[in-house]
KEKOLNU-316998 format. One record per residue (C-alpha): chain; x, y, z. Coordinates in steps of 0.02 Angstrom, whole numbers. Layout:
REC   c        X        Y        Z
REC   A        X        Y        Z
...
END
This chain:
REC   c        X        Y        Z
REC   A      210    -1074     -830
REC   A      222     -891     -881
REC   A      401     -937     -975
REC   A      333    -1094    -1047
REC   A      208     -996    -1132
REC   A      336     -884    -1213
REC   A      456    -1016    -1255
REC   A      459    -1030    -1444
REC   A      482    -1198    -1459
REC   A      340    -1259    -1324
REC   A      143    -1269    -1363
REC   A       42    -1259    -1235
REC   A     -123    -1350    -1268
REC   A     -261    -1310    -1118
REC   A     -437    -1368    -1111
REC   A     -371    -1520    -1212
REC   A     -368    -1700    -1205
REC   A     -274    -1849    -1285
REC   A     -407    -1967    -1372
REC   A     -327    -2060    -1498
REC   A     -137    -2131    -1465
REC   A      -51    -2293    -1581
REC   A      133    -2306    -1650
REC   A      304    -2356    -1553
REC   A      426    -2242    -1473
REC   A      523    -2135    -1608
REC   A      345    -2150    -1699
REC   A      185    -2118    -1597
REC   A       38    -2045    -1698
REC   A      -80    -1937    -1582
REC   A     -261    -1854    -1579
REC   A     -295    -1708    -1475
REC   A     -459    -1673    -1441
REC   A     -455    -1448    -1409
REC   A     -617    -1405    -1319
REC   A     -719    -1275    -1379
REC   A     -675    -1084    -1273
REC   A     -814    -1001    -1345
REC   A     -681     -850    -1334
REC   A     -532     -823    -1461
REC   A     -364     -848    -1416
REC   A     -282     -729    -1537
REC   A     -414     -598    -1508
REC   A     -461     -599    -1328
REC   A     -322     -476    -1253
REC   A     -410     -530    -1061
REC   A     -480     -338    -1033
REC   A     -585     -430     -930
REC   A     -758     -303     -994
REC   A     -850     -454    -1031
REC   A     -826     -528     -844
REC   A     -909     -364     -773
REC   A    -1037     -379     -879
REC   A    -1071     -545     -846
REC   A    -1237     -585     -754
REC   A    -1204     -748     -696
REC   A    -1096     -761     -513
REC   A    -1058     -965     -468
REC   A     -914    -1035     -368
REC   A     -750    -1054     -396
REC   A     -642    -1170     -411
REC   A     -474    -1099     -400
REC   A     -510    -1040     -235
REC   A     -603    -1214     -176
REC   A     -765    -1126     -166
REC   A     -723     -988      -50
REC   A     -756     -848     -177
REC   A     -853     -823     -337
REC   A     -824     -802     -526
REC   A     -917     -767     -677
REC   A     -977     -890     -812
REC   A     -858     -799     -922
REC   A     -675     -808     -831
REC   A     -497     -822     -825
REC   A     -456     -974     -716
REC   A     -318     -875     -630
REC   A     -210     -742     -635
REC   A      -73     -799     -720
REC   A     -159     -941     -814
REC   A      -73     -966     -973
REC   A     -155     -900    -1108
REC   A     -218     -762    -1028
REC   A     -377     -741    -1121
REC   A     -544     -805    -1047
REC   A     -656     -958    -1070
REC   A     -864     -981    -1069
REC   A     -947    -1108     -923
REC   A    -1078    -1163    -1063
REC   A    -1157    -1257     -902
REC   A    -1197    -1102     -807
REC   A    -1190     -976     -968
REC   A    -1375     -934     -976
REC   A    -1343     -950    -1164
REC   A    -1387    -1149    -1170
REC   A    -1479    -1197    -1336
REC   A    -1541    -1001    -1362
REC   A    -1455     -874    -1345
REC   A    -1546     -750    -1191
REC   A    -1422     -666    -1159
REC   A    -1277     -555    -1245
REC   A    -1199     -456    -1106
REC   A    -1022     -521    -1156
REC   A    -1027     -529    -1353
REC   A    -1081     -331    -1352
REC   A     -957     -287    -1222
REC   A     -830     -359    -1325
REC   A     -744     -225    -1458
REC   A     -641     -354    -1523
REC   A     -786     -483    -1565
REC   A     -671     -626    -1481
REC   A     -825     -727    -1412
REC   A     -907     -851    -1533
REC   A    -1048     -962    -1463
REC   A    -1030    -1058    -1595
REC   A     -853    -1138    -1578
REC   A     -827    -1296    -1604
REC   A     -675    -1336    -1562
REC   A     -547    -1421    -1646
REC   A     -450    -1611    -1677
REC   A     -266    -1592    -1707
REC   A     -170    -1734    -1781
REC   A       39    -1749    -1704
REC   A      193    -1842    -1727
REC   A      278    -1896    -1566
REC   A      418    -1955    -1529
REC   A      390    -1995    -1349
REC   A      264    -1973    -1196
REC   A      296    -1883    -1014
REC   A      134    -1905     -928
REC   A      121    -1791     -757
REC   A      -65    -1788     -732
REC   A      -39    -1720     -560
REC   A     -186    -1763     -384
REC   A     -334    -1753     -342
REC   A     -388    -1716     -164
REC   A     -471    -1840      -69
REC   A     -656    -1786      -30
REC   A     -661    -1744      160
REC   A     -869    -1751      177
REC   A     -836    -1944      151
REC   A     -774    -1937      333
REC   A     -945    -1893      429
REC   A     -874    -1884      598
REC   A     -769    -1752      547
REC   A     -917    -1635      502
REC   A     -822    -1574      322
REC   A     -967    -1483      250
REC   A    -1074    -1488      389
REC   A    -1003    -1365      504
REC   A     -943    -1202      442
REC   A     -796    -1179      561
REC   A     -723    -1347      482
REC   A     -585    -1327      334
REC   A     -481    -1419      225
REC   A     -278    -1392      216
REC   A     -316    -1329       23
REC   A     -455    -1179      102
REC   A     -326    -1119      230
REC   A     -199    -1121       89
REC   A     -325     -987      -14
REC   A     -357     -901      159
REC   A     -155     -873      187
REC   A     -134     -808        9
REC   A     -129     -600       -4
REC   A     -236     -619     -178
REC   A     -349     -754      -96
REC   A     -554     -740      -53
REC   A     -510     -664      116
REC   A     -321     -549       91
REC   A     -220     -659      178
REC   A     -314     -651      356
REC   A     -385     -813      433
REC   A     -560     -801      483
REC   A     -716     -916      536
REC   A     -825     -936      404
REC   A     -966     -934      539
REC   A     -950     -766      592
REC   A     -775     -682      496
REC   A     -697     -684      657
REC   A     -513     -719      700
REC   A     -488     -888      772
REC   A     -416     -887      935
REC   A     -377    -1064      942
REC   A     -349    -1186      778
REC   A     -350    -1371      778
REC   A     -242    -1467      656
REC   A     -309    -1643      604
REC   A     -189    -1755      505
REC   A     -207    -1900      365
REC   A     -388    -1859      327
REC   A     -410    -2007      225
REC   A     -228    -2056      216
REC   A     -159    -2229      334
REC   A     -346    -2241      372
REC   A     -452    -2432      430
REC   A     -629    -2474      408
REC   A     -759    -2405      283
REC   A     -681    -2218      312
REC   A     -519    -2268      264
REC   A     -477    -2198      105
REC   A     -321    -2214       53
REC   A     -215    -2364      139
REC   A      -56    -2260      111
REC   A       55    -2109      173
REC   A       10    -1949       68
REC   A      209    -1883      131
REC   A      192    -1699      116
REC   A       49    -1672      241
REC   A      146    -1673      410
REC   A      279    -1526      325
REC   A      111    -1447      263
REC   A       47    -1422      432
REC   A      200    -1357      512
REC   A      211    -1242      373
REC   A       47    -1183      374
REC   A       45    -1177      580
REC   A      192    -1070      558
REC   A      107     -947      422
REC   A      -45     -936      521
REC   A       48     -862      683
REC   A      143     -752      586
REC   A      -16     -678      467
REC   A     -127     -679      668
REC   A      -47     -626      812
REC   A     -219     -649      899
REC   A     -211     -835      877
REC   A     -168     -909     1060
REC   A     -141    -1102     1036
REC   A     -145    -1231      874
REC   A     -135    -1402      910
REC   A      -87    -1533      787
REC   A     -171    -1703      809
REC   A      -49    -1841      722
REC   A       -8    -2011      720
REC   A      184    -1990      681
REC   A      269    -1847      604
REC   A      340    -1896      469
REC   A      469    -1762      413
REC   A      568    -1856      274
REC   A      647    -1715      171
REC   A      812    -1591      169
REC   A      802    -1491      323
REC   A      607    -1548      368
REC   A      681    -1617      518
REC   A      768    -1464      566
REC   A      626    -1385      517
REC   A      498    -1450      635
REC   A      604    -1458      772
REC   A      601    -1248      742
REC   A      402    -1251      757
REC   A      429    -1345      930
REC   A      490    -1193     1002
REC   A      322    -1085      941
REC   A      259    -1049     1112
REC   A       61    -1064     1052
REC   A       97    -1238      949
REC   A       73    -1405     1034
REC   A       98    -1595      946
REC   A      -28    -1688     1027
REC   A       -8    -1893      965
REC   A     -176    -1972      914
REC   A     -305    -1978      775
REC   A     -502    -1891      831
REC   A     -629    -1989      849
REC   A     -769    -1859      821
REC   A     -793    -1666      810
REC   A     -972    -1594      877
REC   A    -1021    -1414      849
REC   A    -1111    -1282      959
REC   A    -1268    -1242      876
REC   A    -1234    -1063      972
REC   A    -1066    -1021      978
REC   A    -1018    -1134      816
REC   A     -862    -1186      931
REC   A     -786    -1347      893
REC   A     -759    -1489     1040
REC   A     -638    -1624      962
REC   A     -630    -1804     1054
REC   A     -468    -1883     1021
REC   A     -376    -2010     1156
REC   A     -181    -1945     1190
REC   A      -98    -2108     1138
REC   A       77    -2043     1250
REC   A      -30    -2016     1403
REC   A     -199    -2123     1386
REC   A     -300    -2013     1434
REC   A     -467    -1948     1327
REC   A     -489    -1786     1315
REC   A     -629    -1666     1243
REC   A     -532    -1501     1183
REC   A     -640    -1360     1137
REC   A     -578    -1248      959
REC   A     -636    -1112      856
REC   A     -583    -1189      698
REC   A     -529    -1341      623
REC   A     -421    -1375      471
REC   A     -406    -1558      388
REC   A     -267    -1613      308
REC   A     -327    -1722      183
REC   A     -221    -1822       66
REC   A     -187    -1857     -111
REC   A     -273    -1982     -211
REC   A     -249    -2026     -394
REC   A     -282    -1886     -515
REC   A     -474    -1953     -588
REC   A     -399    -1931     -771
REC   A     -283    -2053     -737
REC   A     -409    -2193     -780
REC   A     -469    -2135     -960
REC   A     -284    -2064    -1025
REC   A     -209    -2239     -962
REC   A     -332    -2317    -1078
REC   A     -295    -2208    -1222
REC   A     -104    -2243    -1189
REC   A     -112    -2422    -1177
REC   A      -39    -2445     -993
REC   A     -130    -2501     -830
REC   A     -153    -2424     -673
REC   A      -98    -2480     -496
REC   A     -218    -2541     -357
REC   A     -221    -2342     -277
REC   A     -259    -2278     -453
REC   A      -93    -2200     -502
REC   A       -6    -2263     -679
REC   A      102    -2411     -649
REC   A      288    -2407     -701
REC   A      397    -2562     -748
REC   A      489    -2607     -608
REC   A      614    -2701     -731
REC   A      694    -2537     -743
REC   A      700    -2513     -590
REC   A      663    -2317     -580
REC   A      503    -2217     -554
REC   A      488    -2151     -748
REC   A      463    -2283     -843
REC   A      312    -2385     -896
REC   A      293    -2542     -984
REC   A      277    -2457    -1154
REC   A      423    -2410    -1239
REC   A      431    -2216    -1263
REC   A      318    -2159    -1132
REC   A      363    -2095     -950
REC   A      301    -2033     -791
REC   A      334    -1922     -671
REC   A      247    -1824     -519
REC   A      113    -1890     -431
REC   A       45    -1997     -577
REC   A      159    -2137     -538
REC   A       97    -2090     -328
REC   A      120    -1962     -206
REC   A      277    -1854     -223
REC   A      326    -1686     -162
REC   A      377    -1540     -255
REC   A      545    -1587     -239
REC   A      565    -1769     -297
REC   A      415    -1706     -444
REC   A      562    -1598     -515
REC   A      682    -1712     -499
REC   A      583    -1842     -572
REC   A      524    -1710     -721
REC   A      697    -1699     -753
REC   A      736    -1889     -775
REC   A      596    -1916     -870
REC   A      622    -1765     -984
REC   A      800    -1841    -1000
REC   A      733    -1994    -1067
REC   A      592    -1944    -1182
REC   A      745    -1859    -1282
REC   A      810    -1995    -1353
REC   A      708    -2037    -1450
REC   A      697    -1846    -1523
REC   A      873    -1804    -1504
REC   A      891    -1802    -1695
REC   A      767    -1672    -1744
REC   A      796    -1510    -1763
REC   A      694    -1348    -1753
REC   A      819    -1201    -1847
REC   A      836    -1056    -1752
REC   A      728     -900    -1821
REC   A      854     -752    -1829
REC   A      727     -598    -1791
REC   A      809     -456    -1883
REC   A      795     -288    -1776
REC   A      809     -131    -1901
REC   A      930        5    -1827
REC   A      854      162    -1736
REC   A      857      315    -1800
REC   A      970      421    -1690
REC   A      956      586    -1768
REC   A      867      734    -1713
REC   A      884      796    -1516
REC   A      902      672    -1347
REC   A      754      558    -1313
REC   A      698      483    -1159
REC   A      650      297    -1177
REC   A      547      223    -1036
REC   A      528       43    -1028
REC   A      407      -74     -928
REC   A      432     -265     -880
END
């Protein structure tokens, strides 16, 4: 992202959206709709005086709601541009303005509460829409406690817990009481390959299973406390270059065991906040009741909630599941039944990092076509010549 920003010849456009879209492929005319920052790109040099100053502390986001950020942030640390944006919803400023903390911190007067934003008028020659997932909402799956119990996770909150610049440094703890876990259960397609009204999504969300090895891995290796992780499944799918090899590799983890079959339930201790999941071992038959200190859902991927108003601005239709549908008369993954625009990623359905680069290739490969013929001349910066009279210098030189 970082390099994209500082590409000449690339415009990044965040807090943007497409609303107007007509024309044919060579020829597309385009509205984009830029969002009001409240805070100037070209001034704002992210000092970040105006978050400390900031009264106002609300979740965030980034970090699914594990830590906290001001109403005046940057979304993360290497968002792209690096400059900050204004929550208007939880700024106290609403229709008057109470409170000034961050305009008289700023010394380069880069906040403006009265911003508009901006419409910007383009030229296209042709579309790549990669409008990424959306998680599926665990809570939806009562049994499972998401929300309910504190000791219960999502895949996405261990993620933030294993990261070194995460809410908690890198070191996995119960939210209950911020101690380590000494045993971890794993609970697969959370709303994935599901029946009855807590289905979800009929289909496979394919990176989950290589997700939870991962992370089962990373979690040993960050807690040498941790005595046993089990991972409930229903298969393991491990369709990938060397995710075969690799899961055979987490077999021979001493503290990791595959146990075959989907919970029913998940009941707390009021006391202890322990976990007791009921789940029937489809190999053996038997039922068991297996007590844990934590629990971490792997829930799956479900069309990006976006997908529904761009596809209506860009004149194609959406499948059954949500995702953009492509033309199978191509018969490839990129293309959609208008001329000129592609897909790629998980807007088409659920991919994995590597078939979303492959596929952002292809597609990227296409769109240029139809652009192929124009031109942008290269900008020659001229570099005047140093002046290397006088005695030796010593140049130091950062980055």
């Amino acid at each position: 992202m970082l390099d994209a920003g500082r590409h000449p010849n690339i415009e990044i456009m965040t807090h943007s959206e497409l609303t107007y879209f007509e024309g044919k492929a060579g020829n597309f005319r385009a509205t984009i709709k830029r969002h009001p920052r409240y805070v100037s790109e070209e001034l704002c040099t992210g000092c970040g005086q105006c978050v400390e100053d900031c009264p106002v502390v609300v979740p965030n986001d980034f970090e699914v709601g594990m830590g906290a950020r001001k109403a005046i942030y940057s979304p993360f640390a290497q968002a792209v541009p690096y400059t900050h944006i204004i929550d208007r919803e939880n700024c106290l400023n609403g229709e008057f303005l109470v409170c000034n903390n961050c305009v008289n911190s700023c010394d380069r007067n880069a906040i403006n509460f009265d911003d508009p934003g901006e419409e910007i008028n383009l030229d296209i020659g042709s579309v790549i829409v990669a409008t990424g997932f959306d998680v599926y909402d665990a809570t939806a799956i009562s049994s499972y406690g998401y929300g309910l119990y504190d000791n219960v996770l999502t895949n996405m909150e261990l993620e933030r817990m294993l990261n070194a610049s995460g809410p908690t440094r890198g070191h996995i703890i119960r939210p209950s009481d911020r101690k380590v876990p000494k045993k971890i259960a794993f609970i697969q397609c959370v709303g994935s390959r599901g029946e009855g009204k807590e289905a979800g999504c009929q289909y496979c969300s394919r990176f989950c299973c290589m997700n939870a090895v991962k992370d089962c891995m990373l979690v040993k290796q960050h807690e040498s406390e941790i005595e046993e992780m089990a991972v409930f499944y229903i298969d393991m799918r491990a369709a990938g270059k060397g995710f075969e090899e690799f899961y055979q590799r987490s077999l021979e983890v001493p503290e990791l065991k595959y146990i075959r079959g989907r919970p029913s339930k998940i009941v707390e201790d009021p006391k202890t906040k322990d976990l007791t999941v009921y789940v029937e071992d489809v190999e053996t038959g038997k039922i068991g009741r297996i007590k844990f200190d934590m629990a971490v859902l792997s829930t799956g991927a479900i069309a990006s909630k976006s997908n529904k108003k761009l596809a209506e601005v860009l004149g194609i239709d959406l499948d059954e599941n949500g995702f953009l549908k492509t033309d199978a008369k191509y018969g490839s993954p990129l293309h959609t039944p208008r001329e000129g625009i592609y897909i790629c990623g998980c807007a088409a359905g659920v991919n994995d990092i590597s078939d979303s680069v492959a596929q952002g290739s292809g597609a990227a490969a296409e769109a240029e076509k139809y652009v192929a013929k124009v031109r942008i001349e290269e900008v020659k910066e001229e570099i005047p010549p140093l002046d290397i009279n006088g005695p030796p210098r010593i140049g130091v030189f950062i980055c």
